[in-house]
BALUMTOR-803513 format. One line per 8 residues: their letters; for each residue x, y, z of N, C-alpha, C. Coordinates in steps of 0.2 Angstrom, whole numbers, always signed. Layout:
BEGIN
a> X,Y,Z,X,Y,Z,X,Y,Z  ...
This chain:
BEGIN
xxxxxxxx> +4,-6,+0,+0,+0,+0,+4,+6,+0  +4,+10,-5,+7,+17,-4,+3,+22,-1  +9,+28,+3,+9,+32,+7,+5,+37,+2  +2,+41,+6,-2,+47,+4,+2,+52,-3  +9,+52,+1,+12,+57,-4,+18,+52,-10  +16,+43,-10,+18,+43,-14,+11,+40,-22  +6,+41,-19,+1,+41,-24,+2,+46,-26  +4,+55,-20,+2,+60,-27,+9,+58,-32
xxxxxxxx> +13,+58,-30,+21,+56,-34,+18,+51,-40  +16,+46,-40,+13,+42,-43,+10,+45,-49  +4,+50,-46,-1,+54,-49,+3,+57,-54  +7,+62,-49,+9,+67,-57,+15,+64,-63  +18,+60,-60,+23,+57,-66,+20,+54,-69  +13,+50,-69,+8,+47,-77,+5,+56,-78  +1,+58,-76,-1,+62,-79,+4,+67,-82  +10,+70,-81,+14,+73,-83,+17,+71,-88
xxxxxxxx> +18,+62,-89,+23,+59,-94,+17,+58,-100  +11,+58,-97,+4,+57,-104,+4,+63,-107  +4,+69,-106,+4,+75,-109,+11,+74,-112  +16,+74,-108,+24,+75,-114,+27,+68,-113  +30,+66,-117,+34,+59,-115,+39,+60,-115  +40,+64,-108,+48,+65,-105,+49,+62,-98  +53,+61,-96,+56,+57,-91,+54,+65,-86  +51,+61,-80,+48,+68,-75,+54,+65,-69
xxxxxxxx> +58,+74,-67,+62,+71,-62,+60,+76,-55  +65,+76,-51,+61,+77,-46,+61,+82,-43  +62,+86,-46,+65,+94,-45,+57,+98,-48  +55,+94,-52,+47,+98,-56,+42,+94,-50  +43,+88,-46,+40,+85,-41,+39,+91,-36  +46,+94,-33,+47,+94,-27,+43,+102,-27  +41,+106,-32,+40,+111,-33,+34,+113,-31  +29,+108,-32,+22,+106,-33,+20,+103,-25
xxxxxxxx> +24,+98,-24,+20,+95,-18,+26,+100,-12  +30,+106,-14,+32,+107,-8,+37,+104,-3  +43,+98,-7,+47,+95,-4,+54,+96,-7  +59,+92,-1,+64,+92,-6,+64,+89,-13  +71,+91,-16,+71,+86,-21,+74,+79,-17  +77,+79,-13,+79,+72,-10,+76,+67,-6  +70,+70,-3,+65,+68,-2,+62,+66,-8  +59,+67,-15,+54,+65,-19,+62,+58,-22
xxxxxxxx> +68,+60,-22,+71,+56,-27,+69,+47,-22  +69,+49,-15,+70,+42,-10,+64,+40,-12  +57,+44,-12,+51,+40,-15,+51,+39,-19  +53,+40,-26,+53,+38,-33,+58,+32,-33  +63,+31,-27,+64,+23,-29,+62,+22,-25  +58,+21,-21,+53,+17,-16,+50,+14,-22  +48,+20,-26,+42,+17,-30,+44,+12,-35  +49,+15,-37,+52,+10,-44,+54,+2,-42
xxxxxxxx> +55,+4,-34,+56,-4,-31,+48,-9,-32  +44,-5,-33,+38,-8,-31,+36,-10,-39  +41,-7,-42,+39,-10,-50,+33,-5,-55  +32,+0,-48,+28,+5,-52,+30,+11,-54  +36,+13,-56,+40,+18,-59,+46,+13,-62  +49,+19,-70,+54,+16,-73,+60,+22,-71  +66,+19,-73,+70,+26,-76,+74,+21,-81  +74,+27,-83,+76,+26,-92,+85,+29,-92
xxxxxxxx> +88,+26,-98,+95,+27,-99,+99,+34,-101  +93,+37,-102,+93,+45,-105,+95,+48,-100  +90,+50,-96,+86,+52,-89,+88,+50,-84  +89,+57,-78,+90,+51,-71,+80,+52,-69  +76,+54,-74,+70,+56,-71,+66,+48,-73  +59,+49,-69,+56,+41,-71,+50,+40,-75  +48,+36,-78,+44,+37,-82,+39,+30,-78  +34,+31,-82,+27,+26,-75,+28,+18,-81
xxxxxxxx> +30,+13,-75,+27,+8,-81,+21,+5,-79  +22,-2,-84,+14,-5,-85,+9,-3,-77  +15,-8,-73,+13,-7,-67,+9,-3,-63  +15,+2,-65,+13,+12,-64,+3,+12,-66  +6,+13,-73,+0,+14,-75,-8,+8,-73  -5,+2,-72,-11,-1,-71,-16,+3,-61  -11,+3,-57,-12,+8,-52,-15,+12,-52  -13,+19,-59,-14,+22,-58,-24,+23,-59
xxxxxxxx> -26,+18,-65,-30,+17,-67,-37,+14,-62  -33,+11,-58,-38,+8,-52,-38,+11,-46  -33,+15,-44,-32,+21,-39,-31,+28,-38  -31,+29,-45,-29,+36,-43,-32,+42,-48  -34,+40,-53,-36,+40,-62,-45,+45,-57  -45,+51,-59,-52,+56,-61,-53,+57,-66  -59,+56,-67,-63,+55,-74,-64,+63,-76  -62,+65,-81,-61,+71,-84,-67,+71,-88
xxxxxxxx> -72,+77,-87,-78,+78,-88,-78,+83,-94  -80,+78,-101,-81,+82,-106,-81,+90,-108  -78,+91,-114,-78,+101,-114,-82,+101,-117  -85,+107,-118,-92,+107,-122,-91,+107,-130  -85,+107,-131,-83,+107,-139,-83,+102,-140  -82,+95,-138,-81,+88,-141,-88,+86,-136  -93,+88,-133,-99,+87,-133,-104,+89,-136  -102,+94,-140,-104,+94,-146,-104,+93,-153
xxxxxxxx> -99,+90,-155,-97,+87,-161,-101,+81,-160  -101,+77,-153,-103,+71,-151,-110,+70,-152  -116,+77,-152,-123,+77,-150,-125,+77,-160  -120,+81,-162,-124,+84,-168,-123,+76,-172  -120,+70,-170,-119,+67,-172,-127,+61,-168  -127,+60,-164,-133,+59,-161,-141,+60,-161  -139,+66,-163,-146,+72,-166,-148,+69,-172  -143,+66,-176,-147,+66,-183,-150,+63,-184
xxxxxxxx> -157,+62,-186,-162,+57,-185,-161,+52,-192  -161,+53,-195,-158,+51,-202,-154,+45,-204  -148,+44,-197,-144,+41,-195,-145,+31,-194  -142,+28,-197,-149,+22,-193,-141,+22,-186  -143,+16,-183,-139,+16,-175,-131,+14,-179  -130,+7,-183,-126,+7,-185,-119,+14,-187  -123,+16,-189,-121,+23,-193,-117,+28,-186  -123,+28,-184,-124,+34,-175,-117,+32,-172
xxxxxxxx> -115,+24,-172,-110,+21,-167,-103,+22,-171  -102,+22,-178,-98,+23,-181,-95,+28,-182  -98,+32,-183,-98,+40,-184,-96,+43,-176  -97,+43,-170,-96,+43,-165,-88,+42,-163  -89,+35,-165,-81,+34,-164,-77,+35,-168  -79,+38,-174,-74,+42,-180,-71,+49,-177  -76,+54,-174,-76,+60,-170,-70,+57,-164  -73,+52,-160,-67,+52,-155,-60,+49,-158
xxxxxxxx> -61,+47,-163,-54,+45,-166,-49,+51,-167  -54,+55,-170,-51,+62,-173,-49,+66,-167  -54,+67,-163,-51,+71,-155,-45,+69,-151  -45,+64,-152,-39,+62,-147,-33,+58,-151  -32,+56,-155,-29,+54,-162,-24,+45,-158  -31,+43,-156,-30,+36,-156,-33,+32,-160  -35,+26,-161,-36,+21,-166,-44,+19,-162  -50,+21,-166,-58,+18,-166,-58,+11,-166
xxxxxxxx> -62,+6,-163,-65,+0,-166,-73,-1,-164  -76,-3,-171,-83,-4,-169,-85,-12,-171  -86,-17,-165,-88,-23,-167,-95,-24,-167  -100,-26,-171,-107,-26,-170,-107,-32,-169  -110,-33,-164,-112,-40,-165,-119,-42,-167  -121,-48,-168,-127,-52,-171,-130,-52,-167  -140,-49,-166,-143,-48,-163,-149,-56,-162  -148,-55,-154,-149,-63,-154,-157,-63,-154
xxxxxxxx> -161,-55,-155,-167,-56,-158,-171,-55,-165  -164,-57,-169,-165,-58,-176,-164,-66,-176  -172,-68,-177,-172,-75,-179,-171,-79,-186  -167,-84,-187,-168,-85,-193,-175,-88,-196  -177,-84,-203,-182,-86,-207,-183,-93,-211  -179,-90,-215,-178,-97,-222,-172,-95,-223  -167,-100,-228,-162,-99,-231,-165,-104,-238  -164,-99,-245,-164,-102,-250,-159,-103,-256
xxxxxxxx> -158,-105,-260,-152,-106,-264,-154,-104,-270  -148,-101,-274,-151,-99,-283,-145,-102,-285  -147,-106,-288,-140,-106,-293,-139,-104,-300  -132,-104,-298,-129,-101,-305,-127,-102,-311  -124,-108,-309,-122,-113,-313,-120,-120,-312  -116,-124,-315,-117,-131,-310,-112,-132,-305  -109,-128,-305,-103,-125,-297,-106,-121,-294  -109,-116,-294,-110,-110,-291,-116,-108,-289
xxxxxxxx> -116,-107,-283,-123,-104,-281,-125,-99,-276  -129,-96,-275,-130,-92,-271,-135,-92,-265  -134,-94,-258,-137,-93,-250,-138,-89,-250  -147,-88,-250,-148,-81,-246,-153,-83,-238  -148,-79,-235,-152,-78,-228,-157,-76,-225  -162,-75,-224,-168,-70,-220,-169,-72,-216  -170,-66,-212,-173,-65,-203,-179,-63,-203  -181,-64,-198,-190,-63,-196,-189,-55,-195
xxxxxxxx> -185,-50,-195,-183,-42,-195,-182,-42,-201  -182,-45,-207,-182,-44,-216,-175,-42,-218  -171,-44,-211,-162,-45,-212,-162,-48,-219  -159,-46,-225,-158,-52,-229,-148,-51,-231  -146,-60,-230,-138,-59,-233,-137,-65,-236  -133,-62,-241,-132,-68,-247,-123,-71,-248  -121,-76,-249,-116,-76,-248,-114,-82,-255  -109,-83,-259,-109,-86,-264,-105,-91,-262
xxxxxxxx> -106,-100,-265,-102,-106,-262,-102,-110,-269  -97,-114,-268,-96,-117,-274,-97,-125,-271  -100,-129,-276,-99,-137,-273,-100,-142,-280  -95,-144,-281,-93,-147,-286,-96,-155,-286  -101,-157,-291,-101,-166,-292,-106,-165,-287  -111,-161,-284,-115,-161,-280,-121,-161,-285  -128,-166,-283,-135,-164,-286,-140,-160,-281  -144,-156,-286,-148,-152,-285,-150,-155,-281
xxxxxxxx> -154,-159,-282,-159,-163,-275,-158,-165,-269  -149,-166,-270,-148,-165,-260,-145,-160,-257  -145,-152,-262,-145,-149,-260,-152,-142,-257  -157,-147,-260,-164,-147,-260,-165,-150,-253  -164,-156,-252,-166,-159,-245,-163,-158,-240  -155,-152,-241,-151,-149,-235,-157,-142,-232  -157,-139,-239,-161,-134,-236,-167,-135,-233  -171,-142,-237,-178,-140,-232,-176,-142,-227
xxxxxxxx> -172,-148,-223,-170,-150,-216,-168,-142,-211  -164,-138,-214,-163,-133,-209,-169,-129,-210  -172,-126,-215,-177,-122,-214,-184,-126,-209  -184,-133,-210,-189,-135,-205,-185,-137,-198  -180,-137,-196,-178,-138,-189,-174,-131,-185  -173,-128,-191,-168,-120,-188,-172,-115,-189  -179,-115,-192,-181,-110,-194,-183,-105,-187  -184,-100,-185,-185,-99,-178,-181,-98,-173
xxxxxxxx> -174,-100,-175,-167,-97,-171,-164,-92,-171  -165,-91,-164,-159,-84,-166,-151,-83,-169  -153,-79,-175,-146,-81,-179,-139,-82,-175  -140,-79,-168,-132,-82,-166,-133,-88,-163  -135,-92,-165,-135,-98,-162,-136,-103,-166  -137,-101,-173,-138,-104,-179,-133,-110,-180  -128,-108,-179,-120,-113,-180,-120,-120,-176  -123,-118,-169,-123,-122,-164,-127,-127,-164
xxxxxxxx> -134,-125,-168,-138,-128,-169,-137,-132,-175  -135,-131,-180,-134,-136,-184,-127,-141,-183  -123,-139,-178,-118,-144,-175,-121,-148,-170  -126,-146,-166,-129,-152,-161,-134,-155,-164  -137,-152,-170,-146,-156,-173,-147,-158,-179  -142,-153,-182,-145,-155,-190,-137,-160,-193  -130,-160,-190,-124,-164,-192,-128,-173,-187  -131,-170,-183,-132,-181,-183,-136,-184,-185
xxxxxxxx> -139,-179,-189,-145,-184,-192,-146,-182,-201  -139,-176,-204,-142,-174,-211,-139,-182,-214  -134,-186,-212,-134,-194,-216,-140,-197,-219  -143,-195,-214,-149,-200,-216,-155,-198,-220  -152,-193,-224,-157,-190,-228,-153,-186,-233  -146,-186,-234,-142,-185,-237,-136,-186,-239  -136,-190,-246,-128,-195,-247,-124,-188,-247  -124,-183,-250,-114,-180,-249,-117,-177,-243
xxxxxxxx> -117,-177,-238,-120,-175,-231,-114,-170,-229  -110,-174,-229,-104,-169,-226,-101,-163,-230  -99,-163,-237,-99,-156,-242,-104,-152,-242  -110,-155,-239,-117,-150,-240,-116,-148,-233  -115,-150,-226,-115,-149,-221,-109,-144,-221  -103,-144,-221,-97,-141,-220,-99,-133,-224  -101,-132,-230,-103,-126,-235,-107,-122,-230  -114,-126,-229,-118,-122,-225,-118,-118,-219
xxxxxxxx> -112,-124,-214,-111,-121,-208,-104,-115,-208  -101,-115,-215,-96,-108,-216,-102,-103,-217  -106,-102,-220,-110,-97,-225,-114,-96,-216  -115,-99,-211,-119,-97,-206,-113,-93,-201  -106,-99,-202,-101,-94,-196,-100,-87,-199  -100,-86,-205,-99,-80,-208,-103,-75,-207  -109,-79,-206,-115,-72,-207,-114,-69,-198  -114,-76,-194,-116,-70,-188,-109,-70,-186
xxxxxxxx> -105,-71,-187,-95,-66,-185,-97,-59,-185  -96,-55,-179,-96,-49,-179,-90,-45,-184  -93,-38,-187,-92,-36,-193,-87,-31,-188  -83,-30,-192,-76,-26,-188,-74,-19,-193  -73,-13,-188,-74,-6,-191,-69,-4,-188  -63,-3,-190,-58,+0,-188,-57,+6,-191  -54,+13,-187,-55,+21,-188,-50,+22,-188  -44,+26,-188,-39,+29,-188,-34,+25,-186
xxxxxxxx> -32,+20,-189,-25,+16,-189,-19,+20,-190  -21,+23,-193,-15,+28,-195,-13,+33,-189  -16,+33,-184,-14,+39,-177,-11,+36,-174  -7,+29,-177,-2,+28,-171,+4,+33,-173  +5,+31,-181,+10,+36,-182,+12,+44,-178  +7,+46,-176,+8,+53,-172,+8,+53,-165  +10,+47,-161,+12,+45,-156,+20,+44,-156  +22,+47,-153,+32,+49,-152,+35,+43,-149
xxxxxxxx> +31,+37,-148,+31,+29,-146,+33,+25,-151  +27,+28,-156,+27,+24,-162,+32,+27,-168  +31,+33,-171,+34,+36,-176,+41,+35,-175  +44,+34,-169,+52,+33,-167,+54,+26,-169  +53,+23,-170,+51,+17,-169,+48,+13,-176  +50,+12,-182,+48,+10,-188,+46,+3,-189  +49,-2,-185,+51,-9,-182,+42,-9,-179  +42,-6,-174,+36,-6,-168,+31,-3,-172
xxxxxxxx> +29,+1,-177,+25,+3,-179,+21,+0,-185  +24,-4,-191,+23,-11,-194,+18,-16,-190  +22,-19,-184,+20,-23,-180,+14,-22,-179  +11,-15,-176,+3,-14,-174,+1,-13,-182  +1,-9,-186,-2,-9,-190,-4,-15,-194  +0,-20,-194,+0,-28,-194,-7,-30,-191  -5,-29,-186,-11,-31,-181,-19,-29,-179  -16,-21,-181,-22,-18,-185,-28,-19,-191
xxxxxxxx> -23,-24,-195,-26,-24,-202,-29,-33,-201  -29,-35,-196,-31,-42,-194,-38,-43,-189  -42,-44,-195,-48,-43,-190,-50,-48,-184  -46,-53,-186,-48,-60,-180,-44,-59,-175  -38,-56,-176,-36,-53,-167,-41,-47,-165  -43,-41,-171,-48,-38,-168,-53,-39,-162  -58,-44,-168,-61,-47,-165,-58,-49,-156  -53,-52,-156,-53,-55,-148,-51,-50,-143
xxxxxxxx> -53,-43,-144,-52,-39,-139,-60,-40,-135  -63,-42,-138,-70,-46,-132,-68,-51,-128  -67,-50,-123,-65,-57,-116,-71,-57,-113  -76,-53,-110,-81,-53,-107,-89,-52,-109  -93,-54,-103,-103,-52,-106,-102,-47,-104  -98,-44,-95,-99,-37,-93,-99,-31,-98  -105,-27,-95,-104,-21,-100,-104,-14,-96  -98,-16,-92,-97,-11,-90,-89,-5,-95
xxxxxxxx> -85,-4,-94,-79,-1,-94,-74,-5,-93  -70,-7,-98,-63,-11,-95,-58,-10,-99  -52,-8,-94,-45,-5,-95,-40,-11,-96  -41,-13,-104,-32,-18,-105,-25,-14,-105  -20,-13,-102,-16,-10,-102,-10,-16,-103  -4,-14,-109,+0,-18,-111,-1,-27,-113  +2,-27,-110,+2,-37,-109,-6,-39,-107  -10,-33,-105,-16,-37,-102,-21,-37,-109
xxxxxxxx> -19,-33,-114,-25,-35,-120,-20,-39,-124  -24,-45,-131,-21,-48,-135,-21,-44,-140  -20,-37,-142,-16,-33,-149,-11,-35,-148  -7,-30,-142,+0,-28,-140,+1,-27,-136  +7,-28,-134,+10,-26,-126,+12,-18,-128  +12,-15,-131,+14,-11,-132,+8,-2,-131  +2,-6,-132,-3,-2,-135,-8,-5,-128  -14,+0,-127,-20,+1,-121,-25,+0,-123
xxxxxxxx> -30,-5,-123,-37,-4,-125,-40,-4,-120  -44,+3,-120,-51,+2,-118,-59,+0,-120  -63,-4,-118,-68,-5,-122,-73,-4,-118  -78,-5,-119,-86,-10,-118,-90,-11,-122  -95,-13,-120,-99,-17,-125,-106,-12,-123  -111,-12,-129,-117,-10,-130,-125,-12,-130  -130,-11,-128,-134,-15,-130,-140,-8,-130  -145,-9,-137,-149,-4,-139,-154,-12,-144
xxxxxxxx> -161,-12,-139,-167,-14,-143,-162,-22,-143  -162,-23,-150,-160,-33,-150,-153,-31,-153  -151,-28,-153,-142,-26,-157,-137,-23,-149  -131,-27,-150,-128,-27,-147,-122,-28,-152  -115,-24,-146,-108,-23,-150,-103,-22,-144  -97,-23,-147,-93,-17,-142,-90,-13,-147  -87,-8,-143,-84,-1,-144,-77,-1,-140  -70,+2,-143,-67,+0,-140,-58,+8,-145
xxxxxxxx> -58,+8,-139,-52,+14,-140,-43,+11,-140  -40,+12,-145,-33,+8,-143,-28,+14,-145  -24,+14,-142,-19,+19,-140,-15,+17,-137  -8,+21,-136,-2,+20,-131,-3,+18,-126  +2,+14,-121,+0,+14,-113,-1,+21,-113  +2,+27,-113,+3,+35,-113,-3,+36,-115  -9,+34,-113,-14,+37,-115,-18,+41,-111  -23,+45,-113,-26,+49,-109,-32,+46,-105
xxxxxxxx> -30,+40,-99,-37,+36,-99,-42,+40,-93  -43,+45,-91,-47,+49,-88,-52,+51,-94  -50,+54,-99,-53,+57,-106,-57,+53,-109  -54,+47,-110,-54,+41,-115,-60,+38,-112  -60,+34,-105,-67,+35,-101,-72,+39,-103  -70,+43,-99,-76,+49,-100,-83,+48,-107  -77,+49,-112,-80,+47,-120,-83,+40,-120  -84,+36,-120,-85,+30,-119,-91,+29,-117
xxxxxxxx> -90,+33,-108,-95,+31,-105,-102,+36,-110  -100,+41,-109,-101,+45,-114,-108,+44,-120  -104,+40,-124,-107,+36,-130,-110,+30,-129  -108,+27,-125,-112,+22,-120,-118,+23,-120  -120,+27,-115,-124,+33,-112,-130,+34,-119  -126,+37,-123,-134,+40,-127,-134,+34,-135  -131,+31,-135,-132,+24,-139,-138,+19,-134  -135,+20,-130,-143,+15,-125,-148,+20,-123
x> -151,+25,-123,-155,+29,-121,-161,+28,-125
């Protein structure tokens, strides 16, 4: 447990080194809280011993690590209350009635991309009060065909599959088995359902069973995978972390451009607020995701901010909760 005066110590060397990424030493401490500089140097390795301050090879000053920063974030972190300029960029974006929500959510987190110059993600997920209708088939030619999907909401998605040496009429007696056994599911359960009801029993009513089964259960994991919206990848570049660093900046942009790690920034149901900071999110150890998840009517997503550890997570909350806030209202 840290002492009174080395939380504030704690306090102003993230908040100082988030604003500039300069090694904070102990002479700009000692001015502020009132002490020696010998006194703050003996706290600051107190603290470093505690694995929540660094010092770097440049500098005798310290900079906060993960550690640092993960403390800071559960103990010491006040939530910075919106300015009215970025609360208004935010509303005129909300106000538009014109907007459908998808749009409301993306646009939203475009605005905070642009405000704070970190990296947006908008995962939508597949609402589990869109049930499946019918799936029918058109084909194209004697390879080719085209799945189309309908929801009891008049969702409709079409997806194109090829199946080679296969006859029309067991492709006829796939579809009528799942339109008569799945019809009435909630599309995100779709997959599940046909791997516990409709794979042990489509044998017995279908010789190529298995290439009609395997096609179909692609064309359903496809439809309901959440759709992946990434906003300003390019803002790592303006980060003095990143732009220094050519090696480090590829790596995320790599990792940026992969939607299935995207994807795995969801760990949890919780929809509250949660702080990955380095090693605790699966991007990068090097980058901080804040996210949560949404729920409006049968549509639910999450929303999710990736930036430096160096980030402004006071702000960054705030916006979140924020958007949060009037996405569910």
């Amino acid at each position: 447990m840290l002492t009174e005066r080395q939380n504030k110590i704690l306090k102003i060397i993230v908040e100082r080194y988030i604003k500039e990424p300069v090694p904070v030493g102990s002479k700009t401490i000692s001015k502020e809280l009132n002490c020696s500089s010998a006194t703050i140097r003996n706290e600051m390795g107190e603290l470093e011993n505690q694995g929540l301050l660094e010092k770097t090879h440049t500098s005798s000053g310290r900079v906060p690590s993960e550690a640092g920063y993960r403390y800071y974030v559960d103990n010491l972190m006040e939530l910075k209350e919106m300015n009215a300029e970025d609360m208004l960029k935010l509303q005129i974006v909300f106000k538009n009635q014109q907007l459908a929500l998808s749009d409301v959510i993306t646009k939203s987190l475009q605005v905070i991309s642009d405000m704070t110059n970190y990296t947006a993600v908008v995962l939508g997920g597949t609402s589990h009060e869109n049930l499946l209708k019918q799936i029918e088939v058109v084909p194209i030619d004697d390879v080719r065909m085209i799945v189309i999907i309908v929801t009891d909401k008049g969702h409709v998605e079409h997806k194109q599959i090829q199946l080679e040496g296969v006859e029309i009429e067991e492709i006829k007696k796939t579809v009528g088995l799942i339109n008569n056994l799945i019809s009435g599911t909630p599309i995100d359960e779709v997959s599940k359902k046909l791997e516990f009801e409709i794979k042990p029993i489509i044998g017995k009513y279908v010789k190529q069973h298995e290439q009609l089964y395997n096609a179909f259960y692609h064309v359903f994991t496809d439809f309901t995978n959440q759709e992946v919206n990434v906003m300003g990848r390019d803002k790592m570049l303006e980060q003095p972390e990143f732009s220094s660093n050519i090696e480090k900046v590829k790596n995320v942009f790599h990792k940026l451009e992969d939607d299935v790690l995207i994807n795995n920034i969801v760990e949890d149901d919780e929809n509250n607020i949660k702080v990955y900071i380095g090693n605790e999110n699966n991007i990068d150890s090097d980058v901080t995701v804040i996210q949560t998840k949404y729920k409006k009517g049968g549509q639910e997503g999450t929303i999710a901010i990736i930036g430096p550890k160096r980030m402004e997570y006071d702000r960054v909350v705030s916006m979140l909760e924020y958007i949060k806030e009037n996405i569910e209202r």
